[in-house]
Backbone as JSON Lines, residues from 0, in Angstrom:
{"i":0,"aa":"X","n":[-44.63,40.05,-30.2],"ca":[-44.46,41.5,-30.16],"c":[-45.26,42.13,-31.3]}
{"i":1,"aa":"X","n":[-45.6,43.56,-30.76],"ca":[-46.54,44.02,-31.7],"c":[-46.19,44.22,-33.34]}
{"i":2,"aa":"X","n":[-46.52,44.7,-34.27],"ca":[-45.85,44.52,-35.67],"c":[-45.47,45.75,-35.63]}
{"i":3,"aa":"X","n":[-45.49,46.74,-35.06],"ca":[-45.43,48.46,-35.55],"c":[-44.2,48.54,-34.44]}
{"i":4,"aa":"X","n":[-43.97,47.75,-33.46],"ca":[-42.86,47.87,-32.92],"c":[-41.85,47.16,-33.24]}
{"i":5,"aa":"X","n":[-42.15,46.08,-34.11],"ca":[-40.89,45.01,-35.03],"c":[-40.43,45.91,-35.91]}
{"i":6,"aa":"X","n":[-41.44,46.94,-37.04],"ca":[-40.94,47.43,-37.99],"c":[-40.17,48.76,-37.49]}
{"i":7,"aa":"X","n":[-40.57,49.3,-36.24],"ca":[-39.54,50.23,-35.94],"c":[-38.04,49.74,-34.99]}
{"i":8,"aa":"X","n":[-37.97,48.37,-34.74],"ca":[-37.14,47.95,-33.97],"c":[-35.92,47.74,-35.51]}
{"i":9,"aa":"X","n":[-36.72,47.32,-36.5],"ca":[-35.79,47.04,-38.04],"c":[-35.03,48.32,-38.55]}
{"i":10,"aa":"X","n":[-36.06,49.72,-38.62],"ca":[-35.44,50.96,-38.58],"c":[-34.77,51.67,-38.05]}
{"i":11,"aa":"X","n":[-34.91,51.05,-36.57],"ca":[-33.69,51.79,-35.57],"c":[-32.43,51.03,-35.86]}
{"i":12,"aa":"X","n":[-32.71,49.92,-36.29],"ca":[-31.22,48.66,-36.52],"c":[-30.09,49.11,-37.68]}
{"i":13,"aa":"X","n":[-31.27,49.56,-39.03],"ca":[-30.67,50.34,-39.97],"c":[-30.14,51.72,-39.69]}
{"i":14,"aa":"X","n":[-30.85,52.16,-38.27],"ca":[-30.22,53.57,-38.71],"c":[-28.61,53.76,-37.62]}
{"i":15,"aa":"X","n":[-28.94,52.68,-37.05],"ca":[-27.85,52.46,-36.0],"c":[-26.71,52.15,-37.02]}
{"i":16,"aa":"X","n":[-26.76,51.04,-37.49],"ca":[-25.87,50.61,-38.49],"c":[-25.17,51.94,-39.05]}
{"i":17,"aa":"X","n":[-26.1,52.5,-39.63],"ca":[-24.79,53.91,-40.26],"c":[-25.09,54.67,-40.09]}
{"i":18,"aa":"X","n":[-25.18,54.44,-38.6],"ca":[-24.17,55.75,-37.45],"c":[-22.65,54.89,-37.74]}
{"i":19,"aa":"X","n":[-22.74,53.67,-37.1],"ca":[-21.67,52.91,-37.34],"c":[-20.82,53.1,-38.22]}
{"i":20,"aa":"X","n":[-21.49,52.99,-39.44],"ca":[-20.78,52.78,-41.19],"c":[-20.11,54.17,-40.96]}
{"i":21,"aa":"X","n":[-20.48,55.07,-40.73],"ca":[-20.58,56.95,-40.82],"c":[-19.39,57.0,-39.85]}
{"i":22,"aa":"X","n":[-19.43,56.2,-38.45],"ca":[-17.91,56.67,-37.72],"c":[-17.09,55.91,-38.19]}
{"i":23,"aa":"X","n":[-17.32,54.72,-38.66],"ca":[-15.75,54.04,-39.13],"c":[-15.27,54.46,-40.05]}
{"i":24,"aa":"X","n":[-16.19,55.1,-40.95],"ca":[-15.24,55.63,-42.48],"c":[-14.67,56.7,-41.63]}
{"i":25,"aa":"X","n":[-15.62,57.94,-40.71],"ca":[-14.76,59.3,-40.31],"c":[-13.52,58.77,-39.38]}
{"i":26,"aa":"X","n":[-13.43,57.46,-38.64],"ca":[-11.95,57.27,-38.15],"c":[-10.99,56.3,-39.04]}
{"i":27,"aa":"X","n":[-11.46,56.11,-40.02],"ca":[-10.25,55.52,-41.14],"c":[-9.45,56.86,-41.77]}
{"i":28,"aa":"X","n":[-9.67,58.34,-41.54],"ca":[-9.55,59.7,-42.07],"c":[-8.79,60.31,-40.99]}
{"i":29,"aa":"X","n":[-8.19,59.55,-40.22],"ca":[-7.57,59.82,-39.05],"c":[-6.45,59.11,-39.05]}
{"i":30,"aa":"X","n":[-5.07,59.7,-39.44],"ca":[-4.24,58.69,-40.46],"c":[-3.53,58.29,-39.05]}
{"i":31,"aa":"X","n":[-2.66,56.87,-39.26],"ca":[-1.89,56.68,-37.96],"c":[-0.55,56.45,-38.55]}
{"i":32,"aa":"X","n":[0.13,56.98,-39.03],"ca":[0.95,56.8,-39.55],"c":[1.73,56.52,-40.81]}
{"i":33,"aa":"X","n":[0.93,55.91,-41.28],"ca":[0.64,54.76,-42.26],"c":[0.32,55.17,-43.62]}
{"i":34,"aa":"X","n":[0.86,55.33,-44.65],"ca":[0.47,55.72,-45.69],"c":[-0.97,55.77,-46.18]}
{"i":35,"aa":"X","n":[-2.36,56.16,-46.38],"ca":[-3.06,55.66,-46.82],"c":[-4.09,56.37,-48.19]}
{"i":36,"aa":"X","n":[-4.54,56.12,-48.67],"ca":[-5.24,56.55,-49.8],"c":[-6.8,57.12,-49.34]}
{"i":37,"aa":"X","n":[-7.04,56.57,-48.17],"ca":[-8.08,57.14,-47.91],"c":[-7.83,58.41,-46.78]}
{"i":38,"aa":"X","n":[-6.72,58.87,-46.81],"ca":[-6.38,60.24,-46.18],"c":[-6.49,61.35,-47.28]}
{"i":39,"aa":"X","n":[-6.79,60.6,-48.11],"ca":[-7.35,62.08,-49.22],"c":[-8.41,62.26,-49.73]}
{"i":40,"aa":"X","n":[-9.49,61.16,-48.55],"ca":[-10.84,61.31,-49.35],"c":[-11.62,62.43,-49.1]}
{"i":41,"aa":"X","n":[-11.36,63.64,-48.01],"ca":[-11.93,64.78,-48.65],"c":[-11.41,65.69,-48.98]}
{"i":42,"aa":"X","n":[-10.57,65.55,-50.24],"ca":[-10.09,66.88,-50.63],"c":[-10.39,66.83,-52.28]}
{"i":43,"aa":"X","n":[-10.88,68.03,-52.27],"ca":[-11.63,68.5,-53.7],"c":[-10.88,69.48,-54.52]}
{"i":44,"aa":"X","n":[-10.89,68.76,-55.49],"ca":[-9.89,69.69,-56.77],"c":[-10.53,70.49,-57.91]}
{"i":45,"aa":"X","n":[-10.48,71.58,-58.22],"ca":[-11.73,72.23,-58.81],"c":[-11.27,71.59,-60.04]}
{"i":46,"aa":"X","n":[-11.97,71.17,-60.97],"ca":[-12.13,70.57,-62.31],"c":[-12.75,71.29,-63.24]}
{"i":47,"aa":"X","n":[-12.25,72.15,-64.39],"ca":[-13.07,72.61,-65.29],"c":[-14.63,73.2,-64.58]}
{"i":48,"aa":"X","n":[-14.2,73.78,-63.38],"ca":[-15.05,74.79,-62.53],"c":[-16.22,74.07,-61.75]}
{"i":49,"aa":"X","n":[-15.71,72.64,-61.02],"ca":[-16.58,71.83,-60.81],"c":[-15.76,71.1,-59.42]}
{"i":50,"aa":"X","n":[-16.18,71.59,-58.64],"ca":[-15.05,70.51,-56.8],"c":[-15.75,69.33,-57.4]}
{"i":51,"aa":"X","n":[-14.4,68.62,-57.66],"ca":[-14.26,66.91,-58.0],"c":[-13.44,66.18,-56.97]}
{"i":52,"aa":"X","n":[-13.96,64.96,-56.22],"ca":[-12.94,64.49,-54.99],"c":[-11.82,63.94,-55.52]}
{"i":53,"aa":"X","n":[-10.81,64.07,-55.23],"ca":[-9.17,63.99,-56.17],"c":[-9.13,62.38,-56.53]}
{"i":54,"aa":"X","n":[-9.85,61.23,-56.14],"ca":[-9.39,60.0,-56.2],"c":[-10.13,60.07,-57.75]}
{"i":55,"aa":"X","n":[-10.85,61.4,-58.09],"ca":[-11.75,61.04,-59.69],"c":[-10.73,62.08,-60.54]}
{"i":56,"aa":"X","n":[-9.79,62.43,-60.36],"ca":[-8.97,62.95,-61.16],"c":[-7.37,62.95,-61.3]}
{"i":57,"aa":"X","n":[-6.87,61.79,-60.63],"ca":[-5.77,60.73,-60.29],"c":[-5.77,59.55,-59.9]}
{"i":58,"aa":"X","n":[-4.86,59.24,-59.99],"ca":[-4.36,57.84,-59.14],"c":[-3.64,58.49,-58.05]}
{"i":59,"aa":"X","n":[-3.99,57.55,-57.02],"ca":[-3.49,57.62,-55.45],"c":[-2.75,56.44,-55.45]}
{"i":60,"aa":"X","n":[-1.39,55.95,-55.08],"ca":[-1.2,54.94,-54.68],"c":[0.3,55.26,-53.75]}
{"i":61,"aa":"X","n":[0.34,53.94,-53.08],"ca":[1.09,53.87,-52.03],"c":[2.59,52.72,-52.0]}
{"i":62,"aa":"X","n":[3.51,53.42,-52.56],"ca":[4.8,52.54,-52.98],"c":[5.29,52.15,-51.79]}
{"i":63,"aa":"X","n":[5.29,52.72,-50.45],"ca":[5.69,52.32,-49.33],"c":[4.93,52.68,-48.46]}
{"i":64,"aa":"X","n":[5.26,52.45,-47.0],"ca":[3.99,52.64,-46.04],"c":[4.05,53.79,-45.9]}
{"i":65,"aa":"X","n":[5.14,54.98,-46.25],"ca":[5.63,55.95,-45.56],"c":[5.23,57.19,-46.86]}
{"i":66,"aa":"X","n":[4.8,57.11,-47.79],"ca":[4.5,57.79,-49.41],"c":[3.62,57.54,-50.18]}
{"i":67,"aa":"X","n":[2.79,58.44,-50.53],"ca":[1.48,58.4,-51.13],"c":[2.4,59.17,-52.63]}
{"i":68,"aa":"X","n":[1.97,58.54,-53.6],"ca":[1.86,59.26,-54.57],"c":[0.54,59.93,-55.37]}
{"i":69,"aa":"X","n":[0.55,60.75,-56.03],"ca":[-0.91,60.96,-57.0],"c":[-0.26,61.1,-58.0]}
{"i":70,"aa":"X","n":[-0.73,61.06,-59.27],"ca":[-1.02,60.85,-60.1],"c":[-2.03,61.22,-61.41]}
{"i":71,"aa":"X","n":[-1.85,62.63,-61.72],"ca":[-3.21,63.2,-61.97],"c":[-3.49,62.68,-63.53]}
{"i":72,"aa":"X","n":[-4.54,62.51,-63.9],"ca":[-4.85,62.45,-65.24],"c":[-4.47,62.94,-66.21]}
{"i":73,"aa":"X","n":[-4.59,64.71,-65.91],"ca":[-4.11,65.5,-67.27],"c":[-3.18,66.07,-66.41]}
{"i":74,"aa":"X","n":[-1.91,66.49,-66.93],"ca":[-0.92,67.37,-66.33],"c":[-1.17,68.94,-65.79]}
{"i":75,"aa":"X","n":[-2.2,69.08,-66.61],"ca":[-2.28,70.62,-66.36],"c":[-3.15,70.53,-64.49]}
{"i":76,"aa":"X","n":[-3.1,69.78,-64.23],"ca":[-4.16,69.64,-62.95],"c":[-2.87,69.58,-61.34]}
{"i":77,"aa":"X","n":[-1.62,69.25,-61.85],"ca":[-0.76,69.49,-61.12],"c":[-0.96,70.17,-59.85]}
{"i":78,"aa":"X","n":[-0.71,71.76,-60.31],"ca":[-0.91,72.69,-59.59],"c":[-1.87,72.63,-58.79]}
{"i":79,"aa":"X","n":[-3.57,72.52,-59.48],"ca":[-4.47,72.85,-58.83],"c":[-5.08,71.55,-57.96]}
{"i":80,"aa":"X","n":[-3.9,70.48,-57.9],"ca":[-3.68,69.49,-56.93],"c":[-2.84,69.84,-55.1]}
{"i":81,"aa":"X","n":[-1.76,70.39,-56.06],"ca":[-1.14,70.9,-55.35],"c":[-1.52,71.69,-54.21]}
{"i":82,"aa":"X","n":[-2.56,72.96,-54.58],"ca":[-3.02,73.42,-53.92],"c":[-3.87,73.32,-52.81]}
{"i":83,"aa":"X","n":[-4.57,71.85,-53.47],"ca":[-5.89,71.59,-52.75],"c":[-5.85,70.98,-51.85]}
{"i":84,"aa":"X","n":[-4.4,70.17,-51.86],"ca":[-3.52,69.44,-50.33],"c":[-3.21,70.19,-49.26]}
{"i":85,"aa":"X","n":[-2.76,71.54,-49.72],"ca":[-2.39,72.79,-48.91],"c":[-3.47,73.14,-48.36]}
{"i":86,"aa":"X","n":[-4.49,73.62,-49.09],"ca":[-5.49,74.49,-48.47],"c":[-6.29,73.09,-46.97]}
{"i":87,"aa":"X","n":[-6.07,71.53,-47.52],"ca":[-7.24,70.67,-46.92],"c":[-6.75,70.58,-45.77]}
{"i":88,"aa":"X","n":[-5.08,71.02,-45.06],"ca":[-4.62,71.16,-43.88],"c":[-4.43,70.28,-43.38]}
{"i":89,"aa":"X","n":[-4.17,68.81,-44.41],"ca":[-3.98,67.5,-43.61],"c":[-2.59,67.48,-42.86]}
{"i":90,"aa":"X","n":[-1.5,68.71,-43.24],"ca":[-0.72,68.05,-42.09],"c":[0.64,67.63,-43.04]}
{"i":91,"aa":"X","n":[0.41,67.72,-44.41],"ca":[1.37,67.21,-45.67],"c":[2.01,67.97,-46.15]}
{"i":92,"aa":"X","n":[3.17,68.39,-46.97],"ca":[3.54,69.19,-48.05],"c":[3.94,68.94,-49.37]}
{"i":93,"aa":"X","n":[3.03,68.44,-50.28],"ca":[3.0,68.02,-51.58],"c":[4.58,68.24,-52.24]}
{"i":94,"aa":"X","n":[5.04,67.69,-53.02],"ca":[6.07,67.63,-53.35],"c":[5.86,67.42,-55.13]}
{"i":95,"aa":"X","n":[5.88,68.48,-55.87],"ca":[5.44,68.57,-57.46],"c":[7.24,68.45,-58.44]}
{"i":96,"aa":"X","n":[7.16,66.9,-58.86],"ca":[8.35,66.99,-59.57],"c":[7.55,66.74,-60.97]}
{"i":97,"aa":"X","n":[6.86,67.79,-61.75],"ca":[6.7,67.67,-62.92],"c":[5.57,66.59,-63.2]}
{"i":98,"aa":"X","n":[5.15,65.63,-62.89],"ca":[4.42,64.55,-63.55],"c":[3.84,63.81,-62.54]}
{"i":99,"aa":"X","n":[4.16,64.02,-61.12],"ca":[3.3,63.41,-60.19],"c":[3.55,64.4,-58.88]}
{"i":100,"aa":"X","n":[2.47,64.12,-57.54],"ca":[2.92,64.57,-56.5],"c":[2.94,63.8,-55.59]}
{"i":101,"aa":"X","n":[4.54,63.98,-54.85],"ca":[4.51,62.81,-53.62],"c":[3.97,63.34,-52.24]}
{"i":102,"aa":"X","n":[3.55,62.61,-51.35],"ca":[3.65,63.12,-50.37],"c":[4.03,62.43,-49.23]}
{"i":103,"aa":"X","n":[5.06,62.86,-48.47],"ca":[5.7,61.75,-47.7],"c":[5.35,62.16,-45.97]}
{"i":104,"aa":"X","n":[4.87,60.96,-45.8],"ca":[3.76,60.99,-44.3],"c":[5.3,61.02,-43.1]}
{"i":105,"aa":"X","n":[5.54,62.05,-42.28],"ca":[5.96,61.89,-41.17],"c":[5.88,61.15,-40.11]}
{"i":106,"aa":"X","n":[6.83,60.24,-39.5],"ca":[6.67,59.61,-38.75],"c":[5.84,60.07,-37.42]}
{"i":107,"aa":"X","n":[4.63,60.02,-36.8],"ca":[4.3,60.67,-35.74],"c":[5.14,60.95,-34.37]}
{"i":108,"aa":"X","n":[4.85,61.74,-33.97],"ca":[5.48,62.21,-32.28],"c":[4.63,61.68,-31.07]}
{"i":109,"aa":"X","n":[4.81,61.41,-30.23],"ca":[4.12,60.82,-29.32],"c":[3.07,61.91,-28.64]}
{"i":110,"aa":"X","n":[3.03,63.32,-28.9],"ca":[2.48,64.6,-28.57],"c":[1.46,64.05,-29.9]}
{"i":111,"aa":"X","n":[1.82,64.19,-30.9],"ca":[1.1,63.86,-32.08],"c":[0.24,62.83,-32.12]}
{"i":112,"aa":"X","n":[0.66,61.71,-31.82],"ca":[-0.1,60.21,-31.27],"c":[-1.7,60.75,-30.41]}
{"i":113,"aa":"X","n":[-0.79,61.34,-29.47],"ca":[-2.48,61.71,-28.37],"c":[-3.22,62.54,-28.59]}
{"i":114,"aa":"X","n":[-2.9,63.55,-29.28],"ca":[-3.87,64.35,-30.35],"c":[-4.76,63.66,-31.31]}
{"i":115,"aa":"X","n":[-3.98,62.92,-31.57],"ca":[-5.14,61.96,-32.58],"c":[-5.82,60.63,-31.59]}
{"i":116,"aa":"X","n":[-5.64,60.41,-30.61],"ca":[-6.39,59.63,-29.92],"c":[-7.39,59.94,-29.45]}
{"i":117,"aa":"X","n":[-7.32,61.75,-29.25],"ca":[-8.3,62.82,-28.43],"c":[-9.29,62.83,-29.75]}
{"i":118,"aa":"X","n":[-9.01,62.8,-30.75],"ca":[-9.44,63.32,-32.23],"c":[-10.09,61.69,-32.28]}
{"i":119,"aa":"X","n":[-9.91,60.9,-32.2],"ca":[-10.43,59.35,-32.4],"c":[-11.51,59.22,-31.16]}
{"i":120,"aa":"X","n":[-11.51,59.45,-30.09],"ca":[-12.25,59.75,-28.92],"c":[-13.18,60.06,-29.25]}
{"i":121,"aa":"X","n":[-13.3,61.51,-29.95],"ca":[-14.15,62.76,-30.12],"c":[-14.98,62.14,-30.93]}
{"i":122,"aa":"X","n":[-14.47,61.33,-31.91],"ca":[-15.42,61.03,-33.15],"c":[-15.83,59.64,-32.7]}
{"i":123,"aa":"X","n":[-15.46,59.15,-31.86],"ca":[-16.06,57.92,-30.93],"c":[-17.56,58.09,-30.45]}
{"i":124,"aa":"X","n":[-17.2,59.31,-29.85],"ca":[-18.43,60.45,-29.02],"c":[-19.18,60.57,-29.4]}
{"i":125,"aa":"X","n":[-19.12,61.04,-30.7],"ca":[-20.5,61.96,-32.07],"c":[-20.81,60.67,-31.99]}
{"i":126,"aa":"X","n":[-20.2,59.11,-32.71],"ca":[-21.09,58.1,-32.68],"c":[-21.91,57.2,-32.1]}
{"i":127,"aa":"X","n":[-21.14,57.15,-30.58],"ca":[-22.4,56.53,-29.22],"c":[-23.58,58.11,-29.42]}
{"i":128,"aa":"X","n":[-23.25,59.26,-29.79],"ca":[-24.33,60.53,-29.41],"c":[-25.41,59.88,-31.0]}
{"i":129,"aa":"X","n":[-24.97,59.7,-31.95],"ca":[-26.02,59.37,-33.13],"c":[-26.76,58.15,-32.52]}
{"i":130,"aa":"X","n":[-25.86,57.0,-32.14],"ca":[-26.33,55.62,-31.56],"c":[-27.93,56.23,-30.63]}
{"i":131,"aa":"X","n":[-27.21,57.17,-29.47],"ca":[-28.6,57.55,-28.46],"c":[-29.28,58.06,-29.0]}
{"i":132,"aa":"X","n":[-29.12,58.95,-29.72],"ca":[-30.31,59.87,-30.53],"c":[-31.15,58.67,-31.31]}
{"i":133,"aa":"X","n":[-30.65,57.67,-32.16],"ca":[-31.8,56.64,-32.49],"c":[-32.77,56.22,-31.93]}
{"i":134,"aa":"X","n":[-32.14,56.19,-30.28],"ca":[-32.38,55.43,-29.4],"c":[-33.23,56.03,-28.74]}
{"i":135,"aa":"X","n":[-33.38,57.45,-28.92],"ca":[-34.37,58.25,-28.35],"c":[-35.59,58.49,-28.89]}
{"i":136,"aa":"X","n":[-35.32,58.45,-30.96],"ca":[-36.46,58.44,-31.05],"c":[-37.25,57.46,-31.76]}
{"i":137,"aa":"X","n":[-36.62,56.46,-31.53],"ca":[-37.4,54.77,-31.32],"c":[-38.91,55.0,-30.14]}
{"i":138,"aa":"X","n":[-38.05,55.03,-29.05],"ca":[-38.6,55.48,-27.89],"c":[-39.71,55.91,-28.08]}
{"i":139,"aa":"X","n":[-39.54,57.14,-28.61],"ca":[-40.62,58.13,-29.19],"c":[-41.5,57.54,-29.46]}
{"i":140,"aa":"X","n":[-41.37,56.97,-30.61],"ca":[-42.23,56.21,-31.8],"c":[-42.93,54.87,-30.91]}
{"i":141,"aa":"X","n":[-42.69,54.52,-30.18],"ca":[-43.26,53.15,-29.94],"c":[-43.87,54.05,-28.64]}
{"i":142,"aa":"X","n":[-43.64,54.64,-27.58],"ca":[-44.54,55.02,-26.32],"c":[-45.65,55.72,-27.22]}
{"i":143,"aa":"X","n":[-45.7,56.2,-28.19],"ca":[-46.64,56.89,-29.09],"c":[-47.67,55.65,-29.69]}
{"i":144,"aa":"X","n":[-46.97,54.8,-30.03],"ca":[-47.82,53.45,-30.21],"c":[-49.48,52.77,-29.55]}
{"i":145,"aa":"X","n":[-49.2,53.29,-28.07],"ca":[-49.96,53.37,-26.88],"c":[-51.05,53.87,-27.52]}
{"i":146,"aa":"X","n":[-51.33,54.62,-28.21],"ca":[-52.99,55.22,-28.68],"c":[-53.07,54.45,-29.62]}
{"i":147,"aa":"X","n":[-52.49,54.0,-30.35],"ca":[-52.73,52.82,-31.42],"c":[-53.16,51.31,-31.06]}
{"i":148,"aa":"X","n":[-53.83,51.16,-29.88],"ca":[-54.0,50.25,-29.1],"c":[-53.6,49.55,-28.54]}
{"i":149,"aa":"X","n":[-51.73,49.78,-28.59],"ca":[-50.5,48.4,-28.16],"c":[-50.38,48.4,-26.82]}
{"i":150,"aa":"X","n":[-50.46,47.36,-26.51],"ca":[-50.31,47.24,-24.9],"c":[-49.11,47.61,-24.55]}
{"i":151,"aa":"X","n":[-49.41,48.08,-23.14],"ca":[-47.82,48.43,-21.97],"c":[-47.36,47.63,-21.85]}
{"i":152,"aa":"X","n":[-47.14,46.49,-21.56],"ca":[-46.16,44.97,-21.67],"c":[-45.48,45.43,-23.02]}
{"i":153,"aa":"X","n":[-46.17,45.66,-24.44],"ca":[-45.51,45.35,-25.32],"c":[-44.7,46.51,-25.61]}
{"i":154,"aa":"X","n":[-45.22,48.02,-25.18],"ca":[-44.32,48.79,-25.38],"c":[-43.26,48.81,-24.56]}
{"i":155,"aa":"X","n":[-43.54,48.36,-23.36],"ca":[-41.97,48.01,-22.53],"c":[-40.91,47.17,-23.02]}
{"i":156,"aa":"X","n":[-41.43,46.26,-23.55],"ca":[-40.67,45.32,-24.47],"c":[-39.64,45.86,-25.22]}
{"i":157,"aa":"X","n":[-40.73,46.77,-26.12],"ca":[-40.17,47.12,-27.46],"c":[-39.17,47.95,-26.87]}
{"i":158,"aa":"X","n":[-39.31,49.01,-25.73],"ca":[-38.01,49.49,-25.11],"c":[-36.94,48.93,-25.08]}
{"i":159,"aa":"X","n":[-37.0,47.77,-24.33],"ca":[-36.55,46.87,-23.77],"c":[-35.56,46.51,-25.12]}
{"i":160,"aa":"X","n":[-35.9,46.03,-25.84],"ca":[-35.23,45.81,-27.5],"c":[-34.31,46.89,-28.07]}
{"i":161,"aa":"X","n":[-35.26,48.23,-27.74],"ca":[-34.37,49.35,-28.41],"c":[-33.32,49.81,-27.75]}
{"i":162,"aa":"X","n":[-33.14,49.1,-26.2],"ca":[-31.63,49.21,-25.38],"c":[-30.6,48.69,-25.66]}
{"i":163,"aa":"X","n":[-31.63,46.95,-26.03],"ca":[-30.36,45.89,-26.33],"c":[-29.39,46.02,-28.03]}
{"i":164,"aa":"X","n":[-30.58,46.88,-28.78],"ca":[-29.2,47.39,-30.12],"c":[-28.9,48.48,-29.95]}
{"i":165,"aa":"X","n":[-28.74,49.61,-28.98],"ca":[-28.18,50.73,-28.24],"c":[-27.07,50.22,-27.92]}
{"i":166,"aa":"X","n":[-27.15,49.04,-26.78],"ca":[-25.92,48.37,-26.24],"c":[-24.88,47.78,-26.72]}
{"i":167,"aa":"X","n":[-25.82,47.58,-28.09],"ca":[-25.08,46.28,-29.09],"c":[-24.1,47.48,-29.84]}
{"i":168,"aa":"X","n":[-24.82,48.72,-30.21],"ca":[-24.06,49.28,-31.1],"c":[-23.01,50.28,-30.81]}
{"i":169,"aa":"X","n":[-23.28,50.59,-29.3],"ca":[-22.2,51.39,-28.87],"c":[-21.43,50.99,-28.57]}
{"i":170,"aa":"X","n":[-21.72,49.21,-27.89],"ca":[-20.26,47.94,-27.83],"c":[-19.19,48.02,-29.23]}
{"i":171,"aa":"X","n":[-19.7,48.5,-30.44],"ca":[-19.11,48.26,-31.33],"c":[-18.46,49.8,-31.98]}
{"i":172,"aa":"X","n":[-19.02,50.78,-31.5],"ca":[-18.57,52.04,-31.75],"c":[-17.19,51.84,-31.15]}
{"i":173,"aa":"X","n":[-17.23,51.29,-29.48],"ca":[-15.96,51.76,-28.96],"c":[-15.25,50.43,-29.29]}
{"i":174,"aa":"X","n":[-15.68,49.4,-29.69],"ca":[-14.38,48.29,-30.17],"c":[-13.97,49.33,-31.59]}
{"i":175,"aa":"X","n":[-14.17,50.16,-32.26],"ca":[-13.7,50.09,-33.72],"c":[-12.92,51.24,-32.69]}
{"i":176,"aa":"X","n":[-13.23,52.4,-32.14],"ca":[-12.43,53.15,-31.31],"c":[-11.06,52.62,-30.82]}
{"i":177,"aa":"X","n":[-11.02,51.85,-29.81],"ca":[-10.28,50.95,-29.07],"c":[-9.09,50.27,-30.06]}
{"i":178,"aa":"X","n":[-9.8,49.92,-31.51],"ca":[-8.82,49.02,-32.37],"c":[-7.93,50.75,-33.04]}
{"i":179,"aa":"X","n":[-8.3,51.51,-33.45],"ca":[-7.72,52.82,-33.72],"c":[-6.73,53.21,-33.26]}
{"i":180,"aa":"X","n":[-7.18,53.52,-31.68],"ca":[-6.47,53.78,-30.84],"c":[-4.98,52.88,-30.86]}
{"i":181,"aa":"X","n":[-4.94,51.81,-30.88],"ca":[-4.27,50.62,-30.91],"c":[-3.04,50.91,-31.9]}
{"i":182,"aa":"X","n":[-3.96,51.03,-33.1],"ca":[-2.82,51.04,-33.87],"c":[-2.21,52.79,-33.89]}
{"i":183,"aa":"X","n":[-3.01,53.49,-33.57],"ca":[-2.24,55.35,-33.78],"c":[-0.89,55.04,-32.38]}
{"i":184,"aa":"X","n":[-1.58,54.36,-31.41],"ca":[-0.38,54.33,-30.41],"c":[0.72,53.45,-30.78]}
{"i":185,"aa":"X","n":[0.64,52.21,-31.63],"ca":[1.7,51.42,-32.32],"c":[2.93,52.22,-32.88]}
{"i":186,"aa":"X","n":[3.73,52.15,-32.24],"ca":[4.84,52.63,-32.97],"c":[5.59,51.39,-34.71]}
């Protein structure tokens, strides 16, 4: 195979990859129940006039499956913790006894469950849609090849290649989907 279609078959591999990397972190942010620390990775706490992501100005940790605590550094940051849970609309209501804030995760509703399966779906979606968009402009790049002297055998090929990690990677979009799903429906 030609070399200008190996080195773009390597770039579409990387960029596929995190599409990948990019939906599994956005469906680990899709809580199922479950206490977790990474249900607060985007919420920003203004710091001495500066949005800081809260895991850099506390401790997060998880005493049971069912309670997140934080933990802020300086006390005076309480409040403007407090707030920043409220405003991020996860769904929580911070609980400020002086020196930490709890927050205690509700058991889901089965109405609740399929909302977030629709919400796990959706972001399933965006990632087979990044997967094709690679996949489109691989495509691009190698039928463009053709004036660069590469033969039609080889640019069919190189198609041919840029389907089979299309296939490979959207097989794996919807297994990380599928395993989600799994556990948000787990009671």
């Amino acid at each position: 195979m030609d070399e200008l279609i190996s080195l773009q078959l390597e770039d579409s591999a990387e960029q596929m990859r995190k599409a990948l990397a990019h939906t599994e972190s956005e469906l680990t942010k899709i809580r199922a129940g479950k206490a977790m620390p990474s249900m607060l990775d985007g919420i920003y706490v203004d710091y001495y006039g500066t949005a800081t992501p809260l895991s850099q100005v506390s401790n997060i940790n998880t005493p049971d499956a069912r309670t997140l605590i934080i933990q802020p550094w300086e006390k005076n940051l309480l409040s403007t913790i407090e707030k920043a849970i409220l405003e991020a609309n996860i769904g929580l209501t911070p609980q400020n006894d002086g020196s930490i804030i709890r927050l205690n995760i509700p058991p889901l509703t089965e109405e609740r469950r399929r909302d977030l399966v629709k919400k796990v779906k959706e972001e399933a979606e965006k990632g087979k849609v990044a997967v094709r968009n690679i996949r489109k402009e691989a495509n691009d790049v190698i039928k463009k090849l053709k004036n660069d002297g590469v033969s039609e055998d080889e640019i069919k090929a190189g198609e041919g290649e840029v389907q089979k990690l299309t296939d490979k990677y959207i097989a794996d979009v919807d297994r990380l989907a599928e395993i989600k799903e799994k556990d948000i429906m787990t009671v």
